[in-house]
N, C-alpha and C positions, 0 to 999 in steps of 0.2 A: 413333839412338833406336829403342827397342823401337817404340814405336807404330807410328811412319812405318813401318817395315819389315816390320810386320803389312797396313799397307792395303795399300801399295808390293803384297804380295803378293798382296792380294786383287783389284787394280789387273792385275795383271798377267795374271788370269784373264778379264777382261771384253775383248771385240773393238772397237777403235775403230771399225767398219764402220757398225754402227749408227746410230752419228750421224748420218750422210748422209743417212738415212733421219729421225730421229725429229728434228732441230734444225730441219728446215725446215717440217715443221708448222705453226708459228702461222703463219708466213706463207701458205701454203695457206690456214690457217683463213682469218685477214685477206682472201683474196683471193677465197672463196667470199661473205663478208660483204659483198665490194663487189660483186660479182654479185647478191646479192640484197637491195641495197640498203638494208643493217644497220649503214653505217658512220657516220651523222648524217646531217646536210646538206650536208658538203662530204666523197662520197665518194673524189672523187679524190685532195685531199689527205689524207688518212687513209690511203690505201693507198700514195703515195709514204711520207710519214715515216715508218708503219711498218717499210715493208722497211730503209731506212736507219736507222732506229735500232735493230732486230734486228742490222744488220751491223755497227753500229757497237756493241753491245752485245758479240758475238762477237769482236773487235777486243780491244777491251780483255780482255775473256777469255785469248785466246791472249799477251797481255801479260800476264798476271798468272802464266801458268802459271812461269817462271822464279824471281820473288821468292817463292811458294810452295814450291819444290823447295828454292829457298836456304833457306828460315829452316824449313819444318818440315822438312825430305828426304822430303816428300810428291812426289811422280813422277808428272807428269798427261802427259809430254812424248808418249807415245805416244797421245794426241786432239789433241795441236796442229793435226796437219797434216788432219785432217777438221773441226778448230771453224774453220780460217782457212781452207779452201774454203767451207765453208759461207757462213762471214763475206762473201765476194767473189761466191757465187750472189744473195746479198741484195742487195748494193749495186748488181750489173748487173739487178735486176729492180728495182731502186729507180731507175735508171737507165734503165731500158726501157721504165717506165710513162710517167718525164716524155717520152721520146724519141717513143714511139709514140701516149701517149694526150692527155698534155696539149697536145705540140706538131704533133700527127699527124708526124710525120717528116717537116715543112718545114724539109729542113737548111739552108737560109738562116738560117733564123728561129732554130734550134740554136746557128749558129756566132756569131747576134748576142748572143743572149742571153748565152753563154759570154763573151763579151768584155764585155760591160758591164753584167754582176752581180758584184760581188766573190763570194759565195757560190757560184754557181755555176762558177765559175772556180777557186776553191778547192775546191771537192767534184768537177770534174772532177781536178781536177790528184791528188788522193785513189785516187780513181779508176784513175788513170793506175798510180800508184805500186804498188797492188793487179796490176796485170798482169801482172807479171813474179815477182811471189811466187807468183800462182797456174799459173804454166806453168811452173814449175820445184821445184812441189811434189808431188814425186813422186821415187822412187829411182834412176833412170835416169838423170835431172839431178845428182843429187848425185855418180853416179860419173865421169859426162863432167866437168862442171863444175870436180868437186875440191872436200873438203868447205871451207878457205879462200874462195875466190871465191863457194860456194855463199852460206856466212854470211853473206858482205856484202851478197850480194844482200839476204837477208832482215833487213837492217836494216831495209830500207825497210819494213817496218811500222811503226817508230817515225813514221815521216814520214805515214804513211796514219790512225794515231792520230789527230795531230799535225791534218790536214789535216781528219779526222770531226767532232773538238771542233769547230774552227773554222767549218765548215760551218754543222753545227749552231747554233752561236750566230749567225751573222750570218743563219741562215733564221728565228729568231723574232722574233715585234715585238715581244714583250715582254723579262723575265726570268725566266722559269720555272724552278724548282729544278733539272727532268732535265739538260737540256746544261748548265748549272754543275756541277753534282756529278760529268757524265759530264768534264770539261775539266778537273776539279781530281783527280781521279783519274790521269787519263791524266798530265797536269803531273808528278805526283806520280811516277807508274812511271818516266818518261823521266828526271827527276830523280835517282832512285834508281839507275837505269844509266848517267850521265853519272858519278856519287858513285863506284858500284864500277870504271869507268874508271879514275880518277884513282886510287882507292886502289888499283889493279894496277899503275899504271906507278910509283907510289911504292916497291911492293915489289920492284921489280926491282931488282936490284943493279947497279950504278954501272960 
């Protein structure tokens, strides 16, 4: 399509470097707000869920960028690999905050909590899955690795998706629109690559 191959090129001029730089801003912002005391009355929760829902916002991000190249041949592939670092700086300061601020770093108190919160056993196990995307996001890895084995690795952001949604809902007490809309979205992308799975192996020939 004409279009796509107009931006495609205008895409092609812009340096993903950037990013690294300008996506983590709000969260800075957010974290100067708790510093001075501008978050409400419970600033500490305010500044956990923000960073995890910035990371889980960039998440879905970095999943959207495929079904976008599919259907318009719009090409965002080269900021993936700086929207999904950025995405995993969030989630370990959303991680760092509850480790260091909520529970002062009583790892007793850490490893209890991990085992008998669903939610937090879920958002750890999230967590976990984020680790190994981001230490093997980078060039060097893909040619030790082999681009094969590389992919599979980065499946596991479907799992890390997968594990954000869920987080997220079993951390409110209520039903709030955000984690619904963000869980049916995510459903929905994982959906759509399980669909083109099956319609790849259908076209193979016998």
């Amino acid at each position: 399509m004409a279009y796509s191959q107009r931006i495609n090129g205008w895409l092609r001029k812009i340096p993903a470097w950037p990013l690294y730089f300008l996506l983590p801003i709000p969260g800075i912002y957010t974290f100067v707000l708790a510093l001075l005391n501008q978050l409400g009355p419970d600033p500490l929760y305010e500044l956990i869920r923000t960073f995890g829902e910035r990371g889980l916002q960039l998440i879905i991000l970095t999943l959207l960028i495929s079904p976008i190249r599919r259907w318009t041949g719009v090409s965002l592939l080269k900021f993936r690999r700086a929207i999904g670092l950025v995405s995993f700086y969030y989630i370990c300061s959303h991680m760092l905050v509850w480790i260091a601020i909520d529970q002062g770093w009583n790892i007793n108190t850490i490893i209890e909590e991990i085992i008998k919160r669903p939610f937090i056993t879920v958002g750890m196990f999230g967590f976990l899955t984020m680790v190994p995307l981001a230490i093997t996001s980078n060039n060097y890895s893909i040619r030790k690795l082999g681009a094969l084995v590389w992919n599979k690795i980065h499946r596991l952001v479907y799992l890390a998706g997968a594990a954000g949604v869920i987080h997220y809902l079993l951390v409110v007490k209520a039903w709030p629109m955000e984690p619904i809309v963000y869980t049916l979205i995510v459903a929905l992308l994982l959906a759509i690559r399980v669909w083109w799975k099956i319609n790849k192996k259908k076209k193979k020939p016998a």
